[in-house]
N, C-alpha and C positions, 0 to 999 in steps of 0.2 A: 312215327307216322300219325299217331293219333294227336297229339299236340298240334302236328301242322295243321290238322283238320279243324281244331279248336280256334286258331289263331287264323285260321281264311274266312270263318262264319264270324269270332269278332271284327272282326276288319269291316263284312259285310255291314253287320248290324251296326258299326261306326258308321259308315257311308251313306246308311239308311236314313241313319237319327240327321246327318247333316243335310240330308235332301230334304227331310219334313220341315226340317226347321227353316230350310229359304225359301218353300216350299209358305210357309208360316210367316215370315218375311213380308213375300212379296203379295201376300193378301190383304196383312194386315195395314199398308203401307198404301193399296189399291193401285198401285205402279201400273199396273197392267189396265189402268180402267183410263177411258179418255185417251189412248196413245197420241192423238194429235194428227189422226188421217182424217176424221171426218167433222173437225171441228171449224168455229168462226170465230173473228177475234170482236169484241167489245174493249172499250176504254172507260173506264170513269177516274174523274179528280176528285181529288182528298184534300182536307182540310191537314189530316194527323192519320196517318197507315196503323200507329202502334206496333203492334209486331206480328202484322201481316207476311208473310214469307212465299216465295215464289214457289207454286204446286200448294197451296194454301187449297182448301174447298171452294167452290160456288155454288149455293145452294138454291134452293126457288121450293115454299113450303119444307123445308126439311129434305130435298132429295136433291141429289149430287146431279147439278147440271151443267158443270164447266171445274176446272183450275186456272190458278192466277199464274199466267204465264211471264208475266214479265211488270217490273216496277222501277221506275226513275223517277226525273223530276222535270217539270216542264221549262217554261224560260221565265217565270215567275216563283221557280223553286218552289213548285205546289205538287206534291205526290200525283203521280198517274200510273194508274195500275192496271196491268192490259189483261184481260181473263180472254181462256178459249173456251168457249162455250159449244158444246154438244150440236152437235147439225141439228137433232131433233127435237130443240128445243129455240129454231129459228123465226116463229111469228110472237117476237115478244114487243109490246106496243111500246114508243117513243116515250111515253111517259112514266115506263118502267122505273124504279128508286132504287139503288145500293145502298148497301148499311153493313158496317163494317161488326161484327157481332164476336162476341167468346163463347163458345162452348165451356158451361161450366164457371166457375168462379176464376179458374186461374187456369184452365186450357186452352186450348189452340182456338186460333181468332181465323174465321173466314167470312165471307162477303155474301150478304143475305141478296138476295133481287126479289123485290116487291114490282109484278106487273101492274099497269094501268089501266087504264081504260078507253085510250084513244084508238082509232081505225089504223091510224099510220105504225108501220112496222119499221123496227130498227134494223138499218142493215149493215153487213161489215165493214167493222172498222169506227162505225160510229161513236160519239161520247154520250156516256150515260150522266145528264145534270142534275139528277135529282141524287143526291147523293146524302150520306151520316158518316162520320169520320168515327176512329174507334173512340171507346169509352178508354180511358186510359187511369186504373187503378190508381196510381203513384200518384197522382194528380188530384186526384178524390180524395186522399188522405192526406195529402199536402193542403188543400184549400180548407179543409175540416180541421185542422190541426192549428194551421196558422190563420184563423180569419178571427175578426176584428171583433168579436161577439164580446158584451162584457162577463167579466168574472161574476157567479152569483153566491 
């Protein structure tokens, strides 16, 4: 009898450990933040996405004000990248800028918003023009590597 009593509280304290952990999951992951009821969608076109990935960040000064909901390519094969952005961050002026940024030297890439200064407000569904496409590393060491500089 005593055994079983041993082996019903491990069991428990298993059960326990696996609920913190998705529990830990789904924080760190922010799953649960922006579920997609009280948001608006934005578009902006890219030069070059890098490796932007769909539920990517939107940020505006450093706080989370959207995810990148959806990415194809237009009929000019030019990246368009649809973010839903937070309801309560809906007076954002027409002359707003994207820029596609890395957290970090070699972390996850998401989409800065620089607002403007115009009266007129963007509204859903609209495209963002002023746009930065990613910095793309591979390409920085590739143009440095192989350019045409002479030998000294």
């Amino acid at each position: 009898m005593d055994t079983r009593r041993v082996e019903i509280l491990v069991g428990a304290f298993v059960m326990l450990g696996i609920a913190a952990l998705i529990v830990l999951a789904l924080k760190v992951s922010s799953i649960n933040q922006l579920n997609g009821d009280n948001t608006y969608e934005l578009n902006a076109r890219f030069a070059n996405i890098g490796g932007l990935k769909v539920r990517s960040p939107v940020r505006m000064g450093g706080v989370l004000v959207g995810r990148v909901s959806k990415i194809g390519l237009d009929e000019h094969y030019m990246p368009i990248v649809t973010m839903a952005i937070d309801s309560r961050y809906k007076e954002l002026p027409i002359d707003t800028s994207a820029k596609i940024n890395t957290a970090g030297l070699l972390g996850e890439q998401y989409i800065g918003l620089s607002p403007g200064g115009e009266l007129d407000l963007l509204q859903p569904g609209d495209m963002i023009t002023e746009t930065q496409s990613a910095l793309v590393l591979e390409d920085l060491i590739s143009k440095y590597l192989f350019s045409d500089k002479p030998a000294q």
